[in-house]
C-alpha positions in Angstrom: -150.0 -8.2 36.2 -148.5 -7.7 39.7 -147.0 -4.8 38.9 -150.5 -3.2 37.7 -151.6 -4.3 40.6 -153.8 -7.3 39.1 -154.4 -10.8 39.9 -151.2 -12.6 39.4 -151.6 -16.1 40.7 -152.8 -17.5 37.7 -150.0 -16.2 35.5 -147.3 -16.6 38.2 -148.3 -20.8 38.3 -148.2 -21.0 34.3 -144.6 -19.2 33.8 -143.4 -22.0 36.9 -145.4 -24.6 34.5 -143.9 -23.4 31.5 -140.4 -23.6 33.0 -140.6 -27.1 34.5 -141.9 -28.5 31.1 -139.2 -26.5 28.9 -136.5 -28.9 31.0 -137.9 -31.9 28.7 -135.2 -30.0 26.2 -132.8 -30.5 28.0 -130.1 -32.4 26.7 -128.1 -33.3 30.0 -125.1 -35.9 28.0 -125.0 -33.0 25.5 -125.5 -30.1 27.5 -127.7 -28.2 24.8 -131.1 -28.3 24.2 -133.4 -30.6 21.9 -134.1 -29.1 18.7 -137.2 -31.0 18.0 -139.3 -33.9 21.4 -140.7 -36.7 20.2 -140.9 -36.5 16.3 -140.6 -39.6 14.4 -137.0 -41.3 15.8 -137.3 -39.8 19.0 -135.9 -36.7 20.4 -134.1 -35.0 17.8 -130.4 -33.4 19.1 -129.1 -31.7 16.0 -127.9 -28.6 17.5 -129.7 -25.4 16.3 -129.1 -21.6 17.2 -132.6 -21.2 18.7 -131.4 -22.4 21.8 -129.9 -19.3 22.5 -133.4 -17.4 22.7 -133.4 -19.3 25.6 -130.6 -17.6 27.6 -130.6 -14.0 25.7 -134.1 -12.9 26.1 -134.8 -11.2 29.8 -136.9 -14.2 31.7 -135.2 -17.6 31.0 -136.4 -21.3 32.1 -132.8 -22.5 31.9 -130.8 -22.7 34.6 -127.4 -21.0 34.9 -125.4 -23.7 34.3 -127.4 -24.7 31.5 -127.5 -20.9 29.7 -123.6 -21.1 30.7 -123.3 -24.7 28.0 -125.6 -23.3 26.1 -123.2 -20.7 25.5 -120.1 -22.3 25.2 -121.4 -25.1 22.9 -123.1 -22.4 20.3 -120.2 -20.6 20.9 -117.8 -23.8 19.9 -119.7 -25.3 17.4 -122.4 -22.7 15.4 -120.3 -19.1 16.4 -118.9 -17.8 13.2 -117.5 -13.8 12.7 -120.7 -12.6 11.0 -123.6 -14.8 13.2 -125.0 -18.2 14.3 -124.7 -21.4 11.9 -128.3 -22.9 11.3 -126.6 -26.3 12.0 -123.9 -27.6 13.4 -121.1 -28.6 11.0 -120.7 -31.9 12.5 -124.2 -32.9 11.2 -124.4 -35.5 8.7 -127.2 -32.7 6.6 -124.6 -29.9 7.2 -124.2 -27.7 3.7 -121.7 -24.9 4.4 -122.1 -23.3 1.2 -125.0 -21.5 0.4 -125.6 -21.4 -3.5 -127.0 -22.9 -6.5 -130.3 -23.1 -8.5 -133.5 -22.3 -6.3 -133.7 -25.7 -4.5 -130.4 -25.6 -3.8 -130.3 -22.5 -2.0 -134.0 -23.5 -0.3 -132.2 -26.9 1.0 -129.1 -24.8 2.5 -130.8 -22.1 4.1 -131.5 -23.5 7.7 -129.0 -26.4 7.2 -125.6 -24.5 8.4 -126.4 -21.2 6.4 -125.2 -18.2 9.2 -128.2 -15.9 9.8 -126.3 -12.5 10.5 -129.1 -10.9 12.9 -128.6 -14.0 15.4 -124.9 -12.5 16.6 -127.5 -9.9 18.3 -128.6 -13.0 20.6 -125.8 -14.5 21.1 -124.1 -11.5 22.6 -126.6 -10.7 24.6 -126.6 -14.3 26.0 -122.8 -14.2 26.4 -123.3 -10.8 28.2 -125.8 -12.9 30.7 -123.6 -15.9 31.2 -120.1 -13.7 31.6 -120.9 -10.4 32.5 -117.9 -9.2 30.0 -119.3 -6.4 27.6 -115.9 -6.0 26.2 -116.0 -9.5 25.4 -119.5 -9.5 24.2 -118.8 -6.5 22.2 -116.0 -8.5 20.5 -118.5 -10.6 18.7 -120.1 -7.8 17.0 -117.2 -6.1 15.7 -116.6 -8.3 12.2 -120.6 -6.7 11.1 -118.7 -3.0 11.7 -116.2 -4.4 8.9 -118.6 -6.0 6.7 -120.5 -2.4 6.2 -118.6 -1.9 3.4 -118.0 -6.1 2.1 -121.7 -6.6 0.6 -124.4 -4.0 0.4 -121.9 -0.8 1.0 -123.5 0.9 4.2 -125.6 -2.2 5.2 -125.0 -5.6 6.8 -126.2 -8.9 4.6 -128.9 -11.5 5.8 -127.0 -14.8 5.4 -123.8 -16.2 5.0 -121.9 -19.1 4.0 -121.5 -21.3 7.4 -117.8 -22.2 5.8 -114.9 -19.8 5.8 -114.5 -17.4 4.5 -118.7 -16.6 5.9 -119.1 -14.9 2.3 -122.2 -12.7 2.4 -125.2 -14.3 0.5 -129.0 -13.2 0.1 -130.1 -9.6 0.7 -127.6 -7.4 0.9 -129.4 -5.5 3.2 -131.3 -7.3 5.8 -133.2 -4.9 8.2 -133.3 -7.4 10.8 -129.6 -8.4 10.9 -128.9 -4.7 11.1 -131.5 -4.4 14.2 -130.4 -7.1 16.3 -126.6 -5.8 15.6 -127.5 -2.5 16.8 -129.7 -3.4 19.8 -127.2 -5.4 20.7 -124.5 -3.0 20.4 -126.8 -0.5 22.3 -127.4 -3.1 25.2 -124.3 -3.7 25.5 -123.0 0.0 26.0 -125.8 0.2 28.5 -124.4 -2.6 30.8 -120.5 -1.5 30.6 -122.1 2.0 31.4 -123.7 0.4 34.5 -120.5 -1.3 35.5 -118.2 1.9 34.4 -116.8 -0.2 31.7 -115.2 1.2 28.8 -115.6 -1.0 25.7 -114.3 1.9 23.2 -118.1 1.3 21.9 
């Protein structure tokens, strides 16, 4: 609004609410976010990939040293080579395989399943914290190699949050292959910037 030249004020006082109420996520002894506040035993800490929304997206109500442990624990804990775990292995509901009849598959899919298209966040987020696009770019490289693994010319929606991450699902996900590329594009626009060369 301020930069059409409206009245600001109004939205200006709701983004500083918004921010101040987002730090009842924070998780300060765990240095991640809440998944879930106040559901039925409390604050709920299972840690979750859509934390990093938080730190990858342009305006962020984290702090830096909160986007920087957000990082490094996704990075430690739900970072495989094709994406983001849906849980952390170290939960007691973990299910690293993602297979089986119909309910099977339901219960595994956000229970430590890897969602391909959240790599795109995560390097972006990584890119924030660090400022390293060579580094950033590193992440993206294993989805250049599964092009020809799954769905020959395409990049797969899920996969198995144990090693060795085998493709599961679609075998071509449109919005894993979006998120890889505007990452990838992002990311040769900031090592341009800096007169970086990532061999992109």
């Amino acid at each position: 609004a301020q930069r059409l030249g409206l009245e600001y004020q109004d939205y200006e006082r709701m983004a500083q609410q918004t921010e101040k109420g987002f730090q009842r996520f924070w998780n300060e002894a765990l240095g991640y976010c809440y998944d879930v506040l106040n559901d039925s035993h409390g604050h709920d800490a299972s840690l979750r990939p859509n934390q990093i929304f938080a730190v990858s997206l342009p305006q962020t109500p984290l702090t830096p040293t909160q986007q920087r442990s957000v990082v490094e624990v996704c990075s430690r804990t739900l970072l495989t080579s094709h994406g983001l775990r849906s849980l952390s292995p170290n939960h007691p509901q973990y299910q690293g395989h993602y297979g089986g009849d119909r309910l099977q598959r339901d219960s595994a899919y956000h229970q430590g399943t890897v969602w391909g298209w959240l790599i795109g966040p995560f390097a972006l987020a990584h890119l924030r914290v660090f400022e390293n696009p060579t580094q950033a770019h590193s992440f993206l490289e294993p989805m250049a190699n599964q092009l020809n693994a799954h769905g020959v010319g395409s990049l797969s929606e899920i996969f198995d949050g144990d090693a060795p991450m085998t493709p599961r699902g679609c075998i071509a996900q449109a919005w894993t292959v979006a998120e890889v590329l505007r990452a990838w594009q992002a990311i040769e626009s900031f090592a341009r910037g800096r007169g970086v060369n990532t061999k992109l």
